[in-house]
N, C-alpha and C positions, 0 to 999 in steps of 0.2 A: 504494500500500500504506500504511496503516495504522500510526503506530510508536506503541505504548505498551508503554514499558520495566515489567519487572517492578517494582513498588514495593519498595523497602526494607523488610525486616521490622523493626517497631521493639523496642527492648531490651525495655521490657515485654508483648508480645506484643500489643501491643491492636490491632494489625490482621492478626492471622494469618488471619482467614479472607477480608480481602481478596486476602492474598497466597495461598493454596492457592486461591481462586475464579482468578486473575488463569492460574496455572500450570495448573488444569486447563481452562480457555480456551486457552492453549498448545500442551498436547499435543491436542486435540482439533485446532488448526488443524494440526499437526506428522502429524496421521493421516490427515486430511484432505488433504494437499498428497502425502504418500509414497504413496497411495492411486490418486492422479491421474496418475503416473510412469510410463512403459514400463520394460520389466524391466534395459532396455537401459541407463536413467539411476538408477533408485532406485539400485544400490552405489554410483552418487558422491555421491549424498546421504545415503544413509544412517548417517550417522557423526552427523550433527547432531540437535542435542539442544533446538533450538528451533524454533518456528516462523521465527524472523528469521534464525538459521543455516541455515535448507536454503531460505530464499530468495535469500538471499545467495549461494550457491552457484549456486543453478541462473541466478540472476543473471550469474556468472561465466563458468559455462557456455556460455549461450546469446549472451552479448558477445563473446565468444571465437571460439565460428563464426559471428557478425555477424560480426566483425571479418575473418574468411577470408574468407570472404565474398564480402565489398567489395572485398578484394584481391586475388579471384580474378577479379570480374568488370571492375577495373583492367586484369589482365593484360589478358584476352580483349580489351576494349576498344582498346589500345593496338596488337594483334594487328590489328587490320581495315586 
């Protein structure tokens, strides 16, 4: 993935339309990825408000039951 942090808007405004370009590249990936969801995962993502929060999450998510996972199939293993 990708990381390019939203720019800083400067005190005199002279880059606002890089930063509204930058944010509506955002929400387009942010529509883009909640789009791609089962009904089953979008409410854990959908609280986030950026494209890099709801990857970060499903990030979480899916390390989570990796993580089961692996310790489930330690158990079984151990089991034979």
């Amino acid at each position: 993935m990708g990381h390019a942090p939203c720019p800083a808007r400067a005190t005199d405004g002279s880059n606002l339309a890089i930063v509204e370009a930058w944010v509506q590249q955002d929400q387009l990936l942010l529509a883009a990825i909640f789009s791609s969801l089962t009904a089953e995962i979008l409410p854990l993502v959908s609280s986030a408000s950026t494209a890099a929060e709801a990857w970060g999450i499903l990030t979480r998510i899916c390390m989570s039951k990796l993580r089961s996972r692996v310790n489930n199939l330690k158990s079984d293993l151990f089991r034979v």
